[in-house]
C-alpha positions as CSV (number, residue, x, y, z in Angstrom):
1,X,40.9,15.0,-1.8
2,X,43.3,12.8,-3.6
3,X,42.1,9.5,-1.2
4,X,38.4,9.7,-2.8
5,X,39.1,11.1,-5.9
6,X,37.4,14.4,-5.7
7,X,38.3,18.2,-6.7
8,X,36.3,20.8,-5.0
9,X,36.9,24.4,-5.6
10,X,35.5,27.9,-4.7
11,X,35.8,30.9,-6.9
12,X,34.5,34.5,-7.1
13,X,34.7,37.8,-9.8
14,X,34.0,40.7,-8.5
15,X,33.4,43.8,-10.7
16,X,32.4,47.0,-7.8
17,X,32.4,49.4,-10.6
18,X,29.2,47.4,-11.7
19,X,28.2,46.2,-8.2
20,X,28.3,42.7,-9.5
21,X,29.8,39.5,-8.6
22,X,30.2,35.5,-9.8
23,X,30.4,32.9,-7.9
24,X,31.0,29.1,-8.3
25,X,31.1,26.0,-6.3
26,X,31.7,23.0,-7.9
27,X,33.0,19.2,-6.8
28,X,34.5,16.6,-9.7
29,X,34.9,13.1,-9.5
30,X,35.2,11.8,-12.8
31,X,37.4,12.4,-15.7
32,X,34.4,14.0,-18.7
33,X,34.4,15.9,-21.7
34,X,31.5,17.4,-20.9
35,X,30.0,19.5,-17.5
36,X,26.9,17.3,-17.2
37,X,29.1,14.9,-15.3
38,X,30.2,16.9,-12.4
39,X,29.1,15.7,-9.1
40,X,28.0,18.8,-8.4
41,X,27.8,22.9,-10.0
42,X,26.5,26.4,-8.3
43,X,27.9,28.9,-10.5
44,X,25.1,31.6,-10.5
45,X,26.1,35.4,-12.2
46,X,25.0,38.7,-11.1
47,X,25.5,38.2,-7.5
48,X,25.9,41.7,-5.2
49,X,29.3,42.9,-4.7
50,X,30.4,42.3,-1.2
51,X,30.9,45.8,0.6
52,X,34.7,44.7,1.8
53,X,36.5,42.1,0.1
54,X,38.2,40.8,3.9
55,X,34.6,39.4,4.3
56,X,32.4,38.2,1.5
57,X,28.9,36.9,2.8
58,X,27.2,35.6,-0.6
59,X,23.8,34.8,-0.9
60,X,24.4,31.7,-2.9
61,X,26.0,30.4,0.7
62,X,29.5,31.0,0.0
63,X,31.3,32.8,3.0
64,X,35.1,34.0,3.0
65,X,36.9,35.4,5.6
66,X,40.5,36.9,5.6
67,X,41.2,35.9,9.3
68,X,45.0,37.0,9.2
69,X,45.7,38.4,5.6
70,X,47.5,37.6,3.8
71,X,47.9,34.4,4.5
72,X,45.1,32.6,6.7
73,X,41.4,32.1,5.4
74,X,38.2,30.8,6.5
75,X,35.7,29.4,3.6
76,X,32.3,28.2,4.8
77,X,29.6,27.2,2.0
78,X,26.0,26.0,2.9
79,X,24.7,24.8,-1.2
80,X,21.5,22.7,-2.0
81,X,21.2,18.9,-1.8
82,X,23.0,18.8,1.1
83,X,26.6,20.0,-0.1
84,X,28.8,21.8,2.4
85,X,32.3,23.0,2.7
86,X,34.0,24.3,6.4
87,X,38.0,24.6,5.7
88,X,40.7,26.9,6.7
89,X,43.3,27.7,4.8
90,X,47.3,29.0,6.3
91,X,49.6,29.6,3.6
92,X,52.9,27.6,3.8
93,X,54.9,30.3,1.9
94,X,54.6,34.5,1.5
95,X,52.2,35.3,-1.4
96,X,54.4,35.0,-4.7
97,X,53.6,38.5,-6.6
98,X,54.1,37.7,-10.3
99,X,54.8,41.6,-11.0
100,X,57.5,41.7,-8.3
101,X,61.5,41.4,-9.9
102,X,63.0,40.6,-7.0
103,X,60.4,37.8,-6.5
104,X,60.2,36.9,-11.0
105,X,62.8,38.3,-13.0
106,X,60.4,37.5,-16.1
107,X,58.1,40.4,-14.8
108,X,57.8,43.3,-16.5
109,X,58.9,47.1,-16.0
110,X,55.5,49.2,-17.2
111,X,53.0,48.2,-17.2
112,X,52.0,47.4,-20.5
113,X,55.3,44.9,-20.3
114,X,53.5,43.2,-17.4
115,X,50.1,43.0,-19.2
116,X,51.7,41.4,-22.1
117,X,54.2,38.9,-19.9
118,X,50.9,37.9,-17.9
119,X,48.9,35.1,-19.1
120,X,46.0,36.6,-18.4
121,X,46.7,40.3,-19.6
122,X,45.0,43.0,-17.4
123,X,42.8,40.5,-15.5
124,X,46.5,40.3,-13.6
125,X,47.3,43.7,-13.0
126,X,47.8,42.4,-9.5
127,X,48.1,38.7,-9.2
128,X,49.4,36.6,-6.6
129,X,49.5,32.6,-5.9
130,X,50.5,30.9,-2.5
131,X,50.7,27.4,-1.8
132,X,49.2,26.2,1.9
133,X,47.4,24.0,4.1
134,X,43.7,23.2,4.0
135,X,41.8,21.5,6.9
136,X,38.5,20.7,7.5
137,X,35.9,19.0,5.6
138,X,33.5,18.6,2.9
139,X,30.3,17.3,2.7
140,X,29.0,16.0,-1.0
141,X,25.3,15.3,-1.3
142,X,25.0,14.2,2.6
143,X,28.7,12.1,2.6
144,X,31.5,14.0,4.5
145,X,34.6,13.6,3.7
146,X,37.6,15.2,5.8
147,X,40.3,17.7,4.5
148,X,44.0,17.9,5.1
149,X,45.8,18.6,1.8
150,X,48.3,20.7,0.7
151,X,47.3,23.0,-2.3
152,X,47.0,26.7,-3.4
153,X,45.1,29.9,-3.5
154,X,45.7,33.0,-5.6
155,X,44.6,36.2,-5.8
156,X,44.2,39.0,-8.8
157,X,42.3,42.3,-9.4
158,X,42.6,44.5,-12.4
159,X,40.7,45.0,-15.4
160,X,39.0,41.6,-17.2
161,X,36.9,42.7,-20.2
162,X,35.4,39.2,-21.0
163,X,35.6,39.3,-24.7
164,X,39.4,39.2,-24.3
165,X,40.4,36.7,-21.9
166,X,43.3,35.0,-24.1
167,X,43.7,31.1,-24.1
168,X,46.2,30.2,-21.3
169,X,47.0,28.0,-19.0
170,X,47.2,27.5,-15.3
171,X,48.5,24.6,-13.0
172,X,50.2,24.0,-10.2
173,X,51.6,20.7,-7.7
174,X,52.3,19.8,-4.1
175,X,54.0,16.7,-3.0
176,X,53.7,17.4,0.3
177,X,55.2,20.2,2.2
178,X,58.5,19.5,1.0
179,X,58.1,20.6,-2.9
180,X,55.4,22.1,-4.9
181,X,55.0,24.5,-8.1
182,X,53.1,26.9,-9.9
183,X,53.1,27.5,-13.2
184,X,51.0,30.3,-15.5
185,X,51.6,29.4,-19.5
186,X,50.3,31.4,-22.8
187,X,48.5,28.7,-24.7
188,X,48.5,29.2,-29.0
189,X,46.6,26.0,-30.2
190,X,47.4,27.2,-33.8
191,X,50.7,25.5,-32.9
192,X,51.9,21.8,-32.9
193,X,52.0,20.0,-29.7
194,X,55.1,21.2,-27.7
195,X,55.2,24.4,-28.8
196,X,51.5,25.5,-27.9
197,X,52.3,26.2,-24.4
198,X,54.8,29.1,-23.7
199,X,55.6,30.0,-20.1
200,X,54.4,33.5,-18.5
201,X,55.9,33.2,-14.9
202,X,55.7,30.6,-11.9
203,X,57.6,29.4,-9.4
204,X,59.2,26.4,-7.3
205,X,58.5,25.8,-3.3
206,X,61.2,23.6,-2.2
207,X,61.9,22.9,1.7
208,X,60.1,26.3,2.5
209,X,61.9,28.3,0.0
210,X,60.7,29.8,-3.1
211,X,62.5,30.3,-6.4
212,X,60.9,31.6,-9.7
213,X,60.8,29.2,-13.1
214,X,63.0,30.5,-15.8
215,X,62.2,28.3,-18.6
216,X,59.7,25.8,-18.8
217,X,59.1,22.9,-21.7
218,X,56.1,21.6,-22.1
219,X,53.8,18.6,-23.4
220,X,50.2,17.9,-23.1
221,X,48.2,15.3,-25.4
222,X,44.3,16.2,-25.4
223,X,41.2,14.1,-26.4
224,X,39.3,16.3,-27.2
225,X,39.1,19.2,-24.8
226,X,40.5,17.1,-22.7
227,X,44.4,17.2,-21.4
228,X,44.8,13.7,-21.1
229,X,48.8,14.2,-20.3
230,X,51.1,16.7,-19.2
231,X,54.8,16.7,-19.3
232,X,56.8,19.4,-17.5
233,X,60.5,20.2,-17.4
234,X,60.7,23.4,-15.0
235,X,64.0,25.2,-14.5
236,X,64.7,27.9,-12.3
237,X,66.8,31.0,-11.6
238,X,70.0,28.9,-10.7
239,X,69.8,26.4,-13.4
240,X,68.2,23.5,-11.3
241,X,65.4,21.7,-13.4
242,X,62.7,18.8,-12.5
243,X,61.2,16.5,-14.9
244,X,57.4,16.3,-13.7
245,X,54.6,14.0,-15.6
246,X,51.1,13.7,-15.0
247,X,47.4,12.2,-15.5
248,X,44.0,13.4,-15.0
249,X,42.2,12.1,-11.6
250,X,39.0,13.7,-12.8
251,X,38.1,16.9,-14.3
252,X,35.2,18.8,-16.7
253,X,34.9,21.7,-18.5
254,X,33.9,24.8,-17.0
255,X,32.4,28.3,-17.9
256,X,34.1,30.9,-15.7
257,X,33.0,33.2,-18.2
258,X,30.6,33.1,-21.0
259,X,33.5,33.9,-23.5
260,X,35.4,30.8,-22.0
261,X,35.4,27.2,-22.0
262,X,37.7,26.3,-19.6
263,X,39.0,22.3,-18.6
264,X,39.5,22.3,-15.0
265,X,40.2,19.0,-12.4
266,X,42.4,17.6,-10.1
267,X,46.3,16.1,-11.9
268,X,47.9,13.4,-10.1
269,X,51.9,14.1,-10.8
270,X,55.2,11.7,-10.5
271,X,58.8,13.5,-9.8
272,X,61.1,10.4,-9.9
273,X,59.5,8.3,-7.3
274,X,57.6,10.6,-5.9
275,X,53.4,10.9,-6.4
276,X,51.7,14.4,-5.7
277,X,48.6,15.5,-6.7
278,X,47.4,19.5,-7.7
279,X,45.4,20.9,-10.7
280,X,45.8,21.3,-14.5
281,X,43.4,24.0,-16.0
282,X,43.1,25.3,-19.5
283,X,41.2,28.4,-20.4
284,X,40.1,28.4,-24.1
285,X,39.1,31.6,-25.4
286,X,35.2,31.4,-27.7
287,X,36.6,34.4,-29.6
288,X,39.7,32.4,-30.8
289,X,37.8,28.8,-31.1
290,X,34.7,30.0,-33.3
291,X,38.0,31.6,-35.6
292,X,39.4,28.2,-35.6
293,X,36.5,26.2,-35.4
294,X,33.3,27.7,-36.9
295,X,31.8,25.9,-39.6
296,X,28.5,27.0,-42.1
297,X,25.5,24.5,-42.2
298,X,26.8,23.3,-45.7
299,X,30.4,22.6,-44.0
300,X,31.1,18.9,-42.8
301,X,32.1,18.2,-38.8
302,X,35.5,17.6,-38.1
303,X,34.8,14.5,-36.2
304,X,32.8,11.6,-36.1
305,X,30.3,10.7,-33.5
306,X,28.7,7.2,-33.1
């Protein structure tokens, strides 16, 4: 909801193996460094599996319904302090299957190629993204606001031990129907700005077709954890490319996962003379972090705080 300046966003992971499920709700309106300032957070753990995954029928209020799969949704949430969400969703475009060559010709040809090309390793054993429409509204602690955006869903299963979710990153762009993109990017914050981010796979949406990103360079300056700008230059398959820059609207961190500390909001973005608005999100892995980061009582902070 670019007009009011808000990011809301429903998320689930399931594990049926275990018979256990996540789920969070949240709503942003301000840019933070820190999840105390989200307008609002239900992310509750150990939630029961749904039965079928067409229809999941949370308890924490969160209901999602594949009306015509794979491409039109229903999301209904009923939260506490008088938060609710009512939305459909239609895909503008075919899912994009990341593993598919005649869809990516980054993907790999095992599978262990495809695990290591992924950003997200076997969490994406199956992955797809799909930009589309959503309508409908949202109401944020008793104020509705109505819904008619362009953004984008995706879908993965496979494998996610949580210990090794690697550091990646994960953001995508509409302006309007006419263009949009997707991109997935390995993130190594051991290197200098510029080279920390190496694309995994992605792809363009322009004027209903879809072409995959070949090669992607990439800037973004952080304060702290968070990415304060983002500079894209995408190419695709036939050599085209498109400069793209961008600004947090608002955002905060997020735990996905307790091995995770993820920064997560709504980007505005400028092509030329064009202004579109999508997400920037960047998973940070604890396991790499406290190997980067951890410090003994008797070592001094890297920072200063006043």
């Amino acid at each position: 909801m670019p007009e009011a300046k808000l990011f809301a966003f429903a998320y689930i992971c399931a594990r049926p193996v275990i018979g256990a499920m996540t789920s969070c709700v949240r709503v942003t309106g301000a840019v933070s460094g820190t999840e105390w300032e989200v307008l609002y957070d239900d992310n509750q753990e150990h939630l029961p599996c749904p039965d079928r995954f067409s229809l999941i029928d949370a308890p924490n209020g969160l209901r999602i319904e594949a009306v015509t799969p794979p491409r039109e949704y229903r999301i209904d949430y009923s939260g506490y302090d008088g938060t609710e969400i009512h939305v459909d969703w239609k895909g503008i475009m075919d899912p994009w299957d990341i593993h598919d060559p005649k869809l990516n010709p980054l993907a790999g040809a095992t599978e262990e190629e495809q695990y290591a090309a992924s950003s997200m390793g076997s969490g994406y054993k199956g992955h797809f993204d799909m930009h589309g429409r959503v309508t409908g509204e949202i109401t944020v602690r008793g104020k509705t606001y109505p819904i008619d955006s362009i953004d984008r869903m995706n879908h993965s299963w496979g494998p996610r031990p949580t210990l090794d979710i690697p550091s990646m990153n994960a953001l995508w762009g509409s302006f309007g129907e006419r263009f949009g993109f997707r991109l997935h990017c390995h993130l190594d914050l051991d290197k200098p700005t510029g080279e920390d981010q190496r694309l995994a796979h992605g792809y363009v949406l322009e004027d209903g077709k879809v072409f995959a990103v070949t090669d992607l360079k990439m800037t973004t300056t952080r304060v702290g954890i968070v990415p304060v700008t983002m500079s894209l230059e995408i190419t695709v398959a036939d050599g085209r490319y498109w400069s793209v820059h961008g600004q947090p609207v608002n955002g905060a961190p997020w735990r996905s996962y307790l091995t995770t500390v993820t920064w997560l909001g709504l980007y505005r973005w400028f092509l030329a003379d064009e202004v579109g608005y999508g997400v920037a999100q960047e998973v940070r892995s604890f396991r790499e972090e406290t190997r980067r980061r951890g410090r003994a009582w008797s070592d001094k902070p890297a920072y200063i705080t006043t």
